[in-house]
C-alpha positions as CSV (number, residue, x, y, z in Angstrom):
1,X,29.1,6.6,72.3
2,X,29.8,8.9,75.0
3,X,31.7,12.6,74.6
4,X,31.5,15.4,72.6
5,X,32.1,15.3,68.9
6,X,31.8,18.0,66.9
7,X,31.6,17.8,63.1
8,X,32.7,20.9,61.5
9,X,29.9,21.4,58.3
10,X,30.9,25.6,57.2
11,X,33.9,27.4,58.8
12,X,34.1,30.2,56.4
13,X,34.5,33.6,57.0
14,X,31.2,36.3,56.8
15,X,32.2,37.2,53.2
16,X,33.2,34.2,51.8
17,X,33.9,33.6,48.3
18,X,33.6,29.6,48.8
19,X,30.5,30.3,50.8
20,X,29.7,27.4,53.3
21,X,29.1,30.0,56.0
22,X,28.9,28.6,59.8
23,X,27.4,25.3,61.4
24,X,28.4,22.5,63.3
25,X,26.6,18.7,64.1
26,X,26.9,18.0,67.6
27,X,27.5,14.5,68.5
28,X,26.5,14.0,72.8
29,X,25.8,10.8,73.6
30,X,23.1,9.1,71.3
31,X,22.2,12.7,70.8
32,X,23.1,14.5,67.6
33,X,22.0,18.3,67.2
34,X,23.3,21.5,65.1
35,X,24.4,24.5,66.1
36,X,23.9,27.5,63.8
37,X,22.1,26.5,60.4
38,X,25.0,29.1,57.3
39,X,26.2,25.8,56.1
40,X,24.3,24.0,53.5
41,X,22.7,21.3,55.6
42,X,20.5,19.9,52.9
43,X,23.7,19.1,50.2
44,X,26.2,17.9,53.4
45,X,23.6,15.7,55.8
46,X,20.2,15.5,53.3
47,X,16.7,15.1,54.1
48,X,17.2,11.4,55.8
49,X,19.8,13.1,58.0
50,X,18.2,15.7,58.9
51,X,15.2,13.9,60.5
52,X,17.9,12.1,62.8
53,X,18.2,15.9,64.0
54,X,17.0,16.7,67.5
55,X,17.1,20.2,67.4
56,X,18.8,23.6,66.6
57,X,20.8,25.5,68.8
58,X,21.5,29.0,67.6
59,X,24.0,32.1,68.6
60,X,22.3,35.0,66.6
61,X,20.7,36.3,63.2
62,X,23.4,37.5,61.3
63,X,22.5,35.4,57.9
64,X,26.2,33.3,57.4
65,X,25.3,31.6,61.1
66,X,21.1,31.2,60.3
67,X,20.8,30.9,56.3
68,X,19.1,27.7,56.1
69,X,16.8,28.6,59.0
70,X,13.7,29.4,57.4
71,X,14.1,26.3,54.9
72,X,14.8,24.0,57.5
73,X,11.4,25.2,59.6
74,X,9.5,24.7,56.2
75,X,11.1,21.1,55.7
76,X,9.9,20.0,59.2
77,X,6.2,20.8,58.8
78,X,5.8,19.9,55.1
79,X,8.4,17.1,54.4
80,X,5.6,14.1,54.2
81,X,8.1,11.3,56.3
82,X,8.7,14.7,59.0
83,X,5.9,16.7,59.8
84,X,6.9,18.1,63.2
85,X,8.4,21.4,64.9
86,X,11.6,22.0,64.5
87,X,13.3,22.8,68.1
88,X,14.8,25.6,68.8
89,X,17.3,26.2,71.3
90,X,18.5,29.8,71.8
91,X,17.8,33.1,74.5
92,X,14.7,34.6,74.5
93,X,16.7,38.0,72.8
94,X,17.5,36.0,69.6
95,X,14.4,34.1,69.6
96,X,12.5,37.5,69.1
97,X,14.5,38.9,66.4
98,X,15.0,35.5,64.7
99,X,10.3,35.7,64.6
100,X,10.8,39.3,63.2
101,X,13.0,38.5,60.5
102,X,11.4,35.0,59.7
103,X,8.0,35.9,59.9
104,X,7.8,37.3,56.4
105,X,9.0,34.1,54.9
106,X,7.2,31.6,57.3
107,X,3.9,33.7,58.2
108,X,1.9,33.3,55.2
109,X,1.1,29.9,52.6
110,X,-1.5,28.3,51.1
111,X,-4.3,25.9,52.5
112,X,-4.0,22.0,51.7
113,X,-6.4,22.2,48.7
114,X,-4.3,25.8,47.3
115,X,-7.7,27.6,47.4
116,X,-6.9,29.6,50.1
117,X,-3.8,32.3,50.9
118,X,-3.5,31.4,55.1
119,X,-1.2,32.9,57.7
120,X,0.2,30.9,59.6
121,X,1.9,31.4,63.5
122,X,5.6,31.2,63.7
123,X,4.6,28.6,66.9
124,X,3.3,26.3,64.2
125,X,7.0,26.0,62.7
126,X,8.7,26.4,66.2
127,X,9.1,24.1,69.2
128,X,11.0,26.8,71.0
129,X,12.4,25.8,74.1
130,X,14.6,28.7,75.8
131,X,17.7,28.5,76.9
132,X,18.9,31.8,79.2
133,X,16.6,33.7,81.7
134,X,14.2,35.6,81.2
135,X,14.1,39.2,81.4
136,X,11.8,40.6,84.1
137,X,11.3,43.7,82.0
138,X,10.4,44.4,78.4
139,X,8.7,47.2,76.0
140,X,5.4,46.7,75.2
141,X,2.7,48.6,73.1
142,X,0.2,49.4,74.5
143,X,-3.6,50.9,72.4
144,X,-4.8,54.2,74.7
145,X,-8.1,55.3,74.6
146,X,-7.8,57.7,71.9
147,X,-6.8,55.3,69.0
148,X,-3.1,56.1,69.7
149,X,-0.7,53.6,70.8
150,X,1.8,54.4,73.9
151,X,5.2,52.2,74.1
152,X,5.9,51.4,78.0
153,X,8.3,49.5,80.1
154,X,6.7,46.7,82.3
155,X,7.2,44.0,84.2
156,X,6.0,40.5,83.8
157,X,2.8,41.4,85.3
158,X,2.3,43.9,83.4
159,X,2.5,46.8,85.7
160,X,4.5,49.8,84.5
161,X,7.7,50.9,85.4
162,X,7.9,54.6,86.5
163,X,10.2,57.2,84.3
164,X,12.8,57.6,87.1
165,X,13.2,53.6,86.6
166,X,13.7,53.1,83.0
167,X,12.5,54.5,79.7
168,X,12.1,54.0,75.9
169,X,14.5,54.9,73.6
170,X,13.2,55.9,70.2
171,X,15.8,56.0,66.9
172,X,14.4,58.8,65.4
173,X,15.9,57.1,62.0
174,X,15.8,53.7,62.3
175,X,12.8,53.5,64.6
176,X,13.9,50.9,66.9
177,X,12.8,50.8,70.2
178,X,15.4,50.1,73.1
179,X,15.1,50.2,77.0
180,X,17.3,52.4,79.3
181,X,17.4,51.3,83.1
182,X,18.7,52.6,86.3
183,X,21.1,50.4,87.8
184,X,19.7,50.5,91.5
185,X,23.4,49.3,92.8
186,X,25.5,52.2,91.2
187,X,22.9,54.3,90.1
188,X,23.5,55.0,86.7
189,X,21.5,54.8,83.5
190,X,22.5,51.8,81.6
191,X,21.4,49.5,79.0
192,X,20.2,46.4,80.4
193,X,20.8,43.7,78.0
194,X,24.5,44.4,77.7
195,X,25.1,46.2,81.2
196,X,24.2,42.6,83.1
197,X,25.2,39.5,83.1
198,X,22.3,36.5,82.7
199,X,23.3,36.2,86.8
200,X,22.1,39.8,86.8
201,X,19.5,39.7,89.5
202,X,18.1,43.0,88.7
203,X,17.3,42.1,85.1
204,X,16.8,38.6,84.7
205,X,14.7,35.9,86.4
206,X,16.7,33.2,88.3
207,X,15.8,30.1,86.4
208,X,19.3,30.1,84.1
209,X,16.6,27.3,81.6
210,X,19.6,25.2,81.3
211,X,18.5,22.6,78.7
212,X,19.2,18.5,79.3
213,X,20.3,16.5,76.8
214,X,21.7,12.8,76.5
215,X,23.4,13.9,80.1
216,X,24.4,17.0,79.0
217,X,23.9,20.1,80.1
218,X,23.0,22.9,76.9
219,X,23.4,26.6,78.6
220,X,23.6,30.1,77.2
221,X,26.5,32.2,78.1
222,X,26.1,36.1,77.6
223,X,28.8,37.9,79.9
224,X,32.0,37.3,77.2
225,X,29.9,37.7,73.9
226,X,30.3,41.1,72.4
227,X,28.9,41.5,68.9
228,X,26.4,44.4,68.7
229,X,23.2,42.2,67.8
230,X,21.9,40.3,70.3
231,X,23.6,36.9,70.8
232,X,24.5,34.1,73.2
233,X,27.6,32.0,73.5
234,X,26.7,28.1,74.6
235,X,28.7,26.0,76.7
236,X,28.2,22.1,76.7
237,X,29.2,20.0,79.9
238,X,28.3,16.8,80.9
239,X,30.4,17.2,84.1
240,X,34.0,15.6,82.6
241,X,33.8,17.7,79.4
242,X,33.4,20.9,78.9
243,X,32.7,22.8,74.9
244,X,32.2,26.4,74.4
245,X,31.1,27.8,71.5
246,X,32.1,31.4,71.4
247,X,30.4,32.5,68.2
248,X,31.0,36.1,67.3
249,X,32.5,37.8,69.4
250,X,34.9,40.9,70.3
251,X,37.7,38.7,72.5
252,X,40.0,42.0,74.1
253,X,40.2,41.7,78.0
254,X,42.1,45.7,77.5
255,X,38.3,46.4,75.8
256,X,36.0,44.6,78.0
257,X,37.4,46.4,81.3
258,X,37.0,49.9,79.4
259,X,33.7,48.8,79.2
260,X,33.2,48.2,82.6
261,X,35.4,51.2,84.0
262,X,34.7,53.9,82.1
263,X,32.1,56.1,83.1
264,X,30.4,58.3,80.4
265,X,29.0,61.6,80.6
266,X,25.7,62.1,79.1
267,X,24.5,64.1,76.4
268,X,21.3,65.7,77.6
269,X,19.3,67.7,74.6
270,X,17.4,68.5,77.3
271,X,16.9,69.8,80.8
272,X,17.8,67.2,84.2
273,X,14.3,67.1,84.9
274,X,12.6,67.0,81.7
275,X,14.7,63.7,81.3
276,X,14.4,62.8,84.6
277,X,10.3,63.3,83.9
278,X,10.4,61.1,80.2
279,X,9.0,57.9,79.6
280,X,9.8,57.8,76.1
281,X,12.7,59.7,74.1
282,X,13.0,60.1,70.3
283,X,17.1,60.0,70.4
284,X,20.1,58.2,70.0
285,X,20.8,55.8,73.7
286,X,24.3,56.2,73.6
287,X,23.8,60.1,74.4
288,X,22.0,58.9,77.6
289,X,24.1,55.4,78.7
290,X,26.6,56.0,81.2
291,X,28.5,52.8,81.7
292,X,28.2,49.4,79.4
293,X,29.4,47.0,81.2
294,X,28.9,46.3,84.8
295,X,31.9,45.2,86.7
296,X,29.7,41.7,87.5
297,X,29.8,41.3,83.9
298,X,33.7,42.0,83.4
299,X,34.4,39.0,86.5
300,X,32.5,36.7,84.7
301,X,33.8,37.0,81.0
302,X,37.3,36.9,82.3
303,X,36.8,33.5,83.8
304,X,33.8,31.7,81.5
305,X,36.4,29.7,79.9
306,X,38.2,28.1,82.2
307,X,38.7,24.2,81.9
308,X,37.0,24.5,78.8
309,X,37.9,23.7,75.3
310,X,36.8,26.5,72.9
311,X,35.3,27.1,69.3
312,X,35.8,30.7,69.1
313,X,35.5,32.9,65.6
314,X,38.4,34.4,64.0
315,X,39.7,37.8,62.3
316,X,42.5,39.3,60.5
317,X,43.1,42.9,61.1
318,X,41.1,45.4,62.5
319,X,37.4,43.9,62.8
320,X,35.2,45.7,64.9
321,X,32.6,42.9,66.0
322,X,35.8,39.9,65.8
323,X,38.2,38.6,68.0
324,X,41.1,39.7,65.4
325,X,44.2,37.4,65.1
326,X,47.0,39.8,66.3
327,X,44.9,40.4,69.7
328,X,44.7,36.7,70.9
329,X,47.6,37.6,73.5
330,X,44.9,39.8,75.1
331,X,42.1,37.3,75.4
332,X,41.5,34.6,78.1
333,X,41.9,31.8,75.8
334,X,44.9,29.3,75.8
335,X,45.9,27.6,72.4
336,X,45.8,24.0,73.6
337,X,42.4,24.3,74.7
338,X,40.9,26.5,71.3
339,X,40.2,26.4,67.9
340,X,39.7,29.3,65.8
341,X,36.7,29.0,63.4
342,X,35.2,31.2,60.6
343,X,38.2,32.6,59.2
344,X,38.6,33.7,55.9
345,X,39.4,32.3,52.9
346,X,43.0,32.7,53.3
347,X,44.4,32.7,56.3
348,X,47.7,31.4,58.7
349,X,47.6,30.9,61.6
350,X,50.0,29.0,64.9
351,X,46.7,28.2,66.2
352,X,44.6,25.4,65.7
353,X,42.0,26.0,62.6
354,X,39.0,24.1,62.4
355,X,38.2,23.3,58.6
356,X,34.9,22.0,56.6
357,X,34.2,18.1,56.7
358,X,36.4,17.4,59.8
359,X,35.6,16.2,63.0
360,X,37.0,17.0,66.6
361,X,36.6,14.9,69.6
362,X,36.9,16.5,73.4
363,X,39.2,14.6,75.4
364,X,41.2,15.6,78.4
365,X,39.6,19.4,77.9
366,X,41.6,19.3,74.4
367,X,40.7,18.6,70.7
368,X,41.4,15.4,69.2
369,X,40.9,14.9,65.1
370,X,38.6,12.1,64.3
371,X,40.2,10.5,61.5
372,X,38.5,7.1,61.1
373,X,39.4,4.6,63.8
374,X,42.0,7.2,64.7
375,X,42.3,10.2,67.3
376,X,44.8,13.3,66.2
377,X,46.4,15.7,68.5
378,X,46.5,19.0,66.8
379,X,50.2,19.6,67.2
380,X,51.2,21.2,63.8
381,X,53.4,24.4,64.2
382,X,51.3,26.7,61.8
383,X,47.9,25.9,59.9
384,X,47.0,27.6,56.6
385,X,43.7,28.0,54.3
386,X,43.5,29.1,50.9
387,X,41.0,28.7,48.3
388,X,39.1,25.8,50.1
389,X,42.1,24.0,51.1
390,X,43.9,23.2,53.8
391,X,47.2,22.9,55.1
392,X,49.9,22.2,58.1
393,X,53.5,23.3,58.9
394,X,56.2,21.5,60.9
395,X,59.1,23.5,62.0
396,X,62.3,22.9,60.0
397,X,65.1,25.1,59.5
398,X,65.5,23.9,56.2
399,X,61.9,23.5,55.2
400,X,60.8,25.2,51.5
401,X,58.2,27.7,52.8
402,X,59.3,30.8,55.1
403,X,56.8,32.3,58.0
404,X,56.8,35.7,58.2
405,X,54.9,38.5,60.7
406,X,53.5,41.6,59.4
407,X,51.3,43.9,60.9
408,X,50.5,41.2,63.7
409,X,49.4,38.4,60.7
410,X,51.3,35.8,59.9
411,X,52.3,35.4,55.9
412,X,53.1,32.0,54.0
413,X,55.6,32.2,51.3
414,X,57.7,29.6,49.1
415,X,61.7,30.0,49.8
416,X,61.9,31.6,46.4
417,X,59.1,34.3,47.1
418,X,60.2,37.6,48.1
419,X,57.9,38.6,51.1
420,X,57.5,41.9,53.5
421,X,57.4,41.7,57.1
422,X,59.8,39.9,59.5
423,X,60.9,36.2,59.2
424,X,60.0,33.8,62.3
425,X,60.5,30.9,60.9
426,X,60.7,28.2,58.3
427,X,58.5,25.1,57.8
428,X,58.1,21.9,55.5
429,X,54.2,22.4,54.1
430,X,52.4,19.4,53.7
431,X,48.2,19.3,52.4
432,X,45.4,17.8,54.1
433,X,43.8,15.7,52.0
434,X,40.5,13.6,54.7
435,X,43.1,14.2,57.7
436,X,46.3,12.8,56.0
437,X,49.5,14.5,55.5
438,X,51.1,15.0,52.0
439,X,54.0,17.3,50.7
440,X,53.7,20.5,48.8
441,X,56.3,20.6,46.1
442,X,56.9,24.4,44.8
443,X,56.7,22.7,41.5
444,X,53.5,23.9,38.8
445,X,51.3,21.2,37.8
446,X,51.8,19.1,40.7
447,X,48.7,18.3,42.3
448,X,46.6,15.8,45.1
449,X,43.7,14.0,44.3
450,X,41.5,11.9,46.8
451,X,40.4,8.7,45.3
452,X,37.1,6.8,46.0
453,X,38.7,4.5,47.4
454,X,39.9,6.9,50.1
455,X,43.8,6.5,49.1
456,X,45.2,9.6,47.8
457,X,47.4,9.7,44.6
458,X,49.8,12.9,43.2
459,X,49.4,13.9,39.9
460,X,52.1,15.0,37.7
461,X,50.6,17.2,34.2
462,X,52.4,17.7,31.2
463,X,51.6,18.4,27.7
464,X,50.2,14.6,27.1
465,X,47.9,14.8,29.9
466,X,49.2,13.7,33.4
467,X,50.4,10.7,35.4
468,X,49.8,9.2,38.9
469,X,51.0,7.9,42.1
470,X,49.8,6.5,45.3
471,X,51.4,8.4,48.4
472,X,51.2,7.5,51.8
473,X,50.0,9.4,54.8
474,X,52.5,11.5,56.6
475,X,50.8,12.0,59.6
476,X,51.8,9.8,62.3
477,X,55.6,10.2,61.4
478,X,55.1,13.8,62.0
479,X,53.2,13.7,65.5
480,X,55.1,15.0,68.6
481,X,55.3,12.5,71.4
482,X,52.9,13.3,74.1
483,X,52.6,11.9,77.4
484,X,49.0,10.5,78.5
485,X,46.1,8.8,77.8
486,X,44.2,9.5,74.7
487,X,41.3,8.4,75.5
């Protein structure tokens, strides 16, 4: 079947008590692949599944987006039906930090007879195939003569770049290595990986290593992807269809052109020229940056998603590294083309929420619910989580649950519940229960329960136990008209 589907396998927030993490299965075409690997793959698609898998797409290392990586790697090469690579989609950044951290886990077994302790190559796990440029420069060790080892900036040749060009940084705590550049355009001392975007001429190599796909196009997008670690958006586009994934991100247009605009001072502990002279610094390289963003980088994260329906990850409050809720009126994305993801447990929100076990279908740039044989617009007026379940409101001025702001949040309450903030709003609540909608009664002891059958029946306890009743689907009374083709 043609178009994108996406099948939503962990949505949780990073500290989640239910724990499913981040993932999704990618349905293009006669093509099925994941993207990020926090869910737990083997309980929700199994070993069988997993062959049908043709590779791994993946945004960064934080753990709740690559748990299962390492186990997945080892199921490929020593399942007994598998026995192949596991592909790897992702930007040559994340690639190299997600060998570092795996390496210890994947780099050393035994042989086939267990005689023998062996190391083995992360390339014997990995069929890595890059998506993003590459960088033309990078930090290399280098052994000198004397025994001693020199870190250098080179080229992909291997030749060295000269001081005035770019230099090591040195953490004198943490040890990590990162490179400082000279812009040659404005002529400031920047950090290339975040100061360019991938169209960045002056950093990266042309080839963008777009990968193909069932007729789709698999591309990593850097310029509106702010998180601190390195990581890569993706967008998906088969030419009528576009699907962004966002994955963590800072979302503030008011932040990004600070970034770009600002120009900092440095904080030399040392004289002009003896920095001017240094190859490598022991220091801190936000005492020697002097702008973050480029202005090429601000033009292209203001437009990247445009005709585009969006996954993008969601905050409350103040988050640092998120897109927090309250700030969405300062981003560039439009709630009839997005839906927020990796939420916490509890959460409300007037703007579509993705949720584990559903599926979402691109059409017409906008998400349609795949509910069996059936197609949903998402046109509740408020969705809400809590503890693993899921829920939709439908404006009614009369309806038994109030919506209130505070702080920039949104609050759920029950008409009798005394609550802070201001009131927008009231709506009747009704449960999802597999994409079907069902009434919340403020009543205790009142609950749904999905049948095997698929039908869904309320339950009614009391002291002798409880008692049961089939319910019907409240869905398609409560869809808005809307004009157009579905398909």
């Amino acid at each position: 079947m043609d178009g994108i589907t996406v099948q939503i396998l962990g949505d949780h927030g990073p500290f989640s008590r239910t724990g499913k993490s981040v993932g999704y299965k990618l349905c293009l075409g006669s093509s099925t692949l994941l993207l990020d690997c926090g869910a737990p793959l083997f309980q929700q698609i199994g070993g069988h599944g997993l062959q049908e898998i043709e590779g791994l797409i993946l945004t960064h290392c934080h753990d709740d987006h690559k748990r299962w990586f390492t186990d997945l790697a080892l199921f490929y090469r020593y399942a007994p039906d598998i026995r192949r690579k596991l592909r790897l989609l992702t930007t040559e950044a994340v690639y190299h930090n997600l060998k570092a951290a795996s390496m210890p886990i994947l780099g050393t077994g035994l042989s086939d007879d267990a005689t023998t302790v062996t190391d083995v190559a992360f390339e014997d796990f990995i069929d890595y195939r890059i998506i993003g440029p590459k960088a033309r420069y990078g930090i290399v060790t280098r052994e000198e003569d004397s025994g001693k080892y020199a870190l250098e900036v080179v080229d992909r040749e291997g030749n060295v770049l000269p001081p005035e060009a770019a230099k090591v940084i040195i953490h004198p705590a943490t040890k990590k290595t990162r490179m400082l550049f000279k812009d040659p355009d404005c002529g400031e001392w920047i950090e290339p990986e975040h100061f360019y975007p991938f169209s960045g001429a002056h950093f990266y190599e042309e080839d963008r290593n777009i990968y193909a796909c069932a007729g789709y196009a698999i591309e990593a997008l850097t310029a509106p992807v702010w998180h601190g670690i390195s990581c890569t958006g993706v967008k998906i586009s088969n030419g009528a269809e576009t699907l962004i994934f966002s994955s963590d991100t800072v979302h503030d247009k008011r932040l990004w052109k600070r970034l770009c605009s600002e120009r900092r001072p440095q904080q030399l502990r040392m004289s002009k020229g003896e920095f001017e002279s240094a190859a490598v610094i022991y220091g801190d390289i936000n005492d020697y940056i002097e702008r973050i963003w480029s202005e090429e980088r601000y033009a292209e994260a203001v437009t990247a998603f445009a005709n585009a329906a969006v996954i993008h990850d969601i905050s409350a409050g103040s988050n640092v590294v998120h897109t927090g809720y309250q700030n969405l009126g300062n981003t560039t994305l439009h709630k009839e083309q997005t839906l927020l993801a990796h939420c916490p447990d509890r959460f409300t929100s007037e703007w579509p929420l993705c949720h584990t076990g559903k599926s979402y279908r691109i059409v017409k740039g906008r998400f349609r619910e795949v509910v069996g044989d059936r197609r949903h617009l998402l046109d509740a007026d408020l969705y809400h989580k809590k503890n693993g379940r899921f829920f939709v409101g439908y404006r009614n001025d009369e309806g038994n649950y109030a919506v209130f702001r505070e702080k920039g949040l949104l609050k759920l309450s029950p008409e009798h519940e005394n609550h802070g903030g201001r009131l927008l709003y009231r709506v009747d609540l009704y449960e999802d229960m597999a994409g079907g909608y069902f009434p919340v009664f403020n009543e205790p002891d009142v609950s749904y329960f999905e049948r095997d059958d698929g039908r869904v029946e309320l339950l009614r306890f009391n002291d002798r136990g409880s008692t049961g009743k089939i319910v019907e689907d409240q869905r398609e009374y409560l869809e808005k008209p809307w004009e157009g083709n579905m398909d």
